[in-house]
C-alpha positions as CSV (number, residue, x, y, z in Angstrom):
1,X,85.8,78.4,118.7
2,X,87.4,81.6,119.3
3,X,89.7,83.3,116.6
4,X,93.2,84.2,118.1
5,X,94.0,88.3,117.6
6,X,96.3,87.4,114.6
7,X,93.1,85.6,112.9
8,X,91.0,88.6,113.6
9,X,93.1,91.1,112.0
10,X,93.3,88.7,108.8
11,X,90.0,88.7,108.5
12,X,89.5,92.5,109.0
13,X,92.4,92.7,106.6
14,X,90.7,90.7,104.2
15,X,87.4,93.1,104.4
16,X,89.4,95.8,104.2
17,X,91.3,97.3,101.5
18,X,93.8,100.2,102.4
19,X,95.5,102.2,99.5
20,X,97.5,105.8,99.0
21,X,97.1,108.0,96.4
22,X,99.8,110.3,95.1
23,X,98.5,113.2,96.4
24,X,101.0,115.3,96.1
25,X,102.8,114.6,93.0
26,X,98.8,114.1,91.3
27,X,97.2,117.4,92.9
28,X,94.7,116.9,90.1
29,X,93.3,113.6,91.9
30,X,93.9,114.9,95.0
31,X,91.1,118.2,93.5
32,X,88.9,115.6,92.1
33,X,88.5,113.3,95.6
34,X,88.3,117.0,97.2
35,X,91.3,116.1,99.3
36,X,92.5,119.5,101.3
37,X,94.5,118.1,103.8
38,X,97.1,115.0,104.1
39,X,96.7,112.5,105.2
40,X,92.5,112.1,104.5
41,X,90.7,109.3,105.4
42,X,88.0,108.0,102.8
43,X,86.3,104.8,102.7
44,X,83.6,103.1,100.1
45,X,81.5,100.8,100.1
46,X,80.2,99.7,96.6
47,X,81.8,102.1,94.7
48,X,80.1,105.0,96.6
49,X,82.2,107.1,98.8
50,X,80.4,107.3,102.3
51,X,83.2,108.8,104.5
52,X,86.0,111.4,104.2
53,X,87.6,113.4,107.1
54,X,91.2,114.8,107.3
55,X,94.0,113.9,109.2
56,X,94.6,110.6,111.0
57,X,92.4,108.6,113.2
58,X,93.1,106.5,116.8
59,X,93.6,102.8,116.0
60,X,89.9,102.8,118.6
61,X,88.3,105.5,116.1
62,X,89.3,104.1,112.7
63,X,87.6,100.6,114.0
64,X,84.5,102.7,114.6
65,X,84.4,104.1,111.1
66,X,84.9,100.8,109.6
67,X,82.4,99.0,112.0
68,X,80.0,101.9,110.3
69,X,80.9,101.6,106.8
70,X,80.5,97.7,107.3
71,X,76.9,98.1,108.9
72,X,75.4,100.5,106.3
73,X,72.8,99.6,104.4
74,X,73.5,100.1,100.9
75,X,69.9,100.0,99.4
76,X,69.0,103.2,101.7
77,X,72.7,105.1,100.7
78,X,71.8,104.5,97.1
79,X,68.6,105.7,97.4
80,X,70.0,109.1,99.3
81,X,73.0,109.0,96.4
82,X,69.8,108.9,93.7
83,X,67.5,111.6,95.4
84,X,71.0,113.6,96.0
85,X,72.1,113.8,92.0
86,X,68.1,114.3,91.4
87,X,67.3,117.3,93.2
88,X,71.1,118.6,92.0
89,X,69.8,118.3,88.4
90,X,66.6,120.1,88.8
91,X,68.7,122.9,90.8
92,X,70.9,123.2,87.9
């Protein structure tokens, strides 16, 4: 059976969570998520922050992004996020 557009979108809604952060009255969060331009667009999956780019995206590019974040797989980003902080601590 085939899901009307309104069904689709409430099920994309439903995967996806979409907030704003004070950025500008908290430039102290907006340093700590490395934020350097308004609006950025960050998305995580588990936790893990796995994409960030400034400024705002085509309604055709943002569902690119999310059908990314929704196909990666999450054992291998872990593994890069582990071998990442690793070979930070021996540099430091």
């Amino acid at each position: 059976m085939a899901v009307g557009r309104g069904g689709e979108r409430r099920q994309r809604k439903a995967a996806v969570a979409r907030g704003r952060g004070p950025a500008r009255r908290r430039p102290s969060l907006a340093q700590a998520a490395n934020i350097r331009s308004i609006p950025t667009l960050m998305a995580f999956r588990d936790g893990i922050l796995v994409f960030s780019q400034p400024g705002a995206l085509p309604a055709p590019a943002l569902e690119e992004v999310i059908t990314a974040v929704k196909g990666l797989d999450m054992v291998d980003v872990r593994k890069q996020v582990e071998e990442a902080a690793a070979s930070s601590n021996q540099a430091g």
